[in-house]
C-alpha positions in Angstrom: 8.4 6.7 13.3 9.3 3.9 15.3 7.2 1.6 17.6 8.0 -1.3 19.9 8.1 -4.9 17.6 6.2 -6.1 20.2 3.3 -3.7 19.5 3.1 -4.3 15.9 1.6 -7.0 14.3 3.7 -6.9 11.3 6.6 -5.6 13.3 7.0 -9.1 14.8 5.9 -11.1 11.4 9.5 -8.9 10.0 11.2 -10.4 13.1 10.3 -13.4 12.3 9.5 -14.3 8.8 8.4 -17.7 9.1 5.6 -16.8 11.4 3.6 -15.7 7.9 4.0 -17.2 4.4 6.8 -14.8 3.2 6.7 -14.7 -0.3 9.6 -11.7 -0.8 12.2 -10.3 1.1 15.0 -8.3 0.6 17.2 -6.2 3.1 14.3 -3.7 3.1 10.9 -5.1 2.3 9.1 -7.9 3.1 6.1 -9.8 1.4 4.1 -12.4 2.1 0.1 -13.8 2.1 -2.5 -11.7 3.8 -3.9 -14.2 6.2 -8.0 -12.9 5.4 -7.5 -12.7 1.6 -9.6 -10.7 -1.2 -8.8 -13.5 -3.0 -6.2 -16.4 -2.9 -2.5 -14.6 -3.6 -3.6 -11.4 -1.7 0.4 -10.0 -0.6 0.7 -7.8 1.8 4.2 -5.5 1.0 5.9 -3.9 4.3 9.1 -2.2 4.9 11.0 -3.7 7.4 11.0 -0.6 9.3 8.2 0.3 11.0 6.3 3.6 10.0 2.3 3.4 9.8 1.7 5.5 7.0 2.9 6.6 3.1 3.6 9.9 4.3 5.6 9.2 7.5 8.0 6.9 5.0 11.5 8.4 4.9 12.3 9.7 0.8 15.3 6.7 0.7 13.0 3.6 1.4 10.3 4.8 -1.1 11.8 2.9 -3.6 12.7 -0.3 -2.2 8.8 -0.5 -1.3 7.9 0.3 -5.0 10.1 -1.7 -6.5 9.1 -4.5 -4.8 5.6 -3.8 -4.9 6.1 -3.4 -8.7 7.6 -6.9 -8.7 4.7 -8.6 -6.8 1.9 -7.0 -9.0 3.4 -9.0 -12.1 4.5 -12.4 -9.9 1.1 -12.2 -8.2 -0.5 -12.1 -11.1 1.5 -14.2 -13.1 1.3 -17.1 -10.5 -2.9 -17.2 -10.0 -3.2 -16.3 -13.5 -4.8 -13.8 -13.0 -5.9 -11.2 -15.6 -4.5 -7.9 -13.6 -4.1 -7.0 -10.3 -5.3 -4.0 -7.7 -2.5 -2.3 -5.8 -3.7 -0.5 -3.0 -2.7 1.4 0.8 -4.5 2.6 3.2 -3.4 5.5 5.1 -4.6 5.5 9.1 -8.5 5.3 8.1 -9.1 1.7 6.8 -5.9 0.7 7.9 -6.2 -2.5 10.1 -2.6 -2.4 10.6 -0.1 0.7 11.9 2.4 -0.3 9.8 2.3 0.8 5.8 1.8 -2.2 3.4 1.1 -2.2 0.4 -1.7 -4.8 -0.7 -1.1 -6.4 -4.1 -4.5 -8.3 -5.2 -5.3 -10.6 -8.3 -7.8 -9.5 -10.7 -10.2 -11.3 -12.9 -12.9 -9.8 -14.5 -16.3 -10.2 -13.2 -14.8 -11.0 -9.8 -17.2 -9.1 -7.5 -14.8 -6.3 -6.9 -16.3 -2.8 -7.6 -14.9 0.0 -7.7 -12.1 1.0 -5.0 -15.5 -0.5 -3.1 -17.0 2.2 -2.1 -19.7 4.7 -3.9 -18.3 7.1 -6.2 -19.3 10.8 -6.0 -19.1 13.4 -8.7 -17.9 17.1 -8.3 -20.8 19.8 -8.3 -19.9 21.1 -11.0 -16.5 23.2 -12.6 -16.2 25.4 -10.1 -16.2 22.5 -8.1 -12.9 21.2 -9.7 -11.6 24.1 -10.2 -11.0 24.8 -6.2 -10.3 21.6 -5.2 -7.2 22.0 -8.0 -6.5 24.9 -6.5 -6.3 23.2 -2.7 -4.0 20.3 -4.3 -1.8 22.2 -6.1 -1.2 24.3 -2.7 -0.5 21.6 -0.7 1.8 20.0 -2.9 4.0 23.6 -3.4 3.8 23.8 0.2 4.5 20.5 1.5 7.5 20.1 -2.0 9.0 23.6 -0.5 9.0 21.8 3.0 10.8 18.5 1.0 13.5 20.7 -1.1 11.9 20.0 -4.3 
């Protein structure tokens, strides 16, 4: 899925990688400092190509944005000696951008973080589980089937 560079905020930081504070870049991926960090090393990880979302990226750039994401969790958390890190993406809700990135956070303990910062909820009960296995395991045979896997 394509969109005007124009449109997209990290669109035109890829067009022009000294308008952010790139920290990586290859021929495929680019990384550099979320401008409203969780904390100080916060990297946001984009493909160079636009698509908004995990599921609209094309099979052959999946691993170019995990590889790199990989090697920021370890720099990033090697460089603000941190103790760990949080890798996360948001897909369309809670996504502030239309562009997939991958956000690569340090981690201390005890740093006010909680969670995956919202409440937790449990599952009524086995049955519970039990079809909401049942609704995962379809889509995934479905949407594999649809992927030739």
């Amino acid at each position: 899925m394509a969109a005007s560079g124009s449109a997209c905020v990290f669109c035109g930081i890829v067009a022009d990688a000294s308008s952010a504070p790139t920290v990586f870049e290859d021929e495929d991926v680019l990384a550099f400092l979320d401008h409203r960090p969780l904390f100080p090393g916060h990297t946001l990880v984009v493909p160079r190509a636009h698509h908004e979302t995990l599921a609209d990226l094309p099979a052959d750039a999946v691993e170019p944005l995990f590889l790199a994401a990989r090697l920021l969790s370890r720099a990033v958390t090697e460089a603000m000696e941190a103790e760990g890190s949080f890798v996360a993406i948001n897909n369309t809700v809670s996504q502030s951008v239309p562009h997939l990135h991958v956000h690569v956070v340090p981690r201390r303990k005890g740093d006010g973080l909680r969670g995956f910062f919202w409440p937790r909820q449990r599952y009524d009960g086995p049955d519970a589980i039990a079809e909401t296995q049942r609704r995962v395991r379809a889509a995934v045979k479905r949407l594999a089937a649809e992927d030739g896997r």
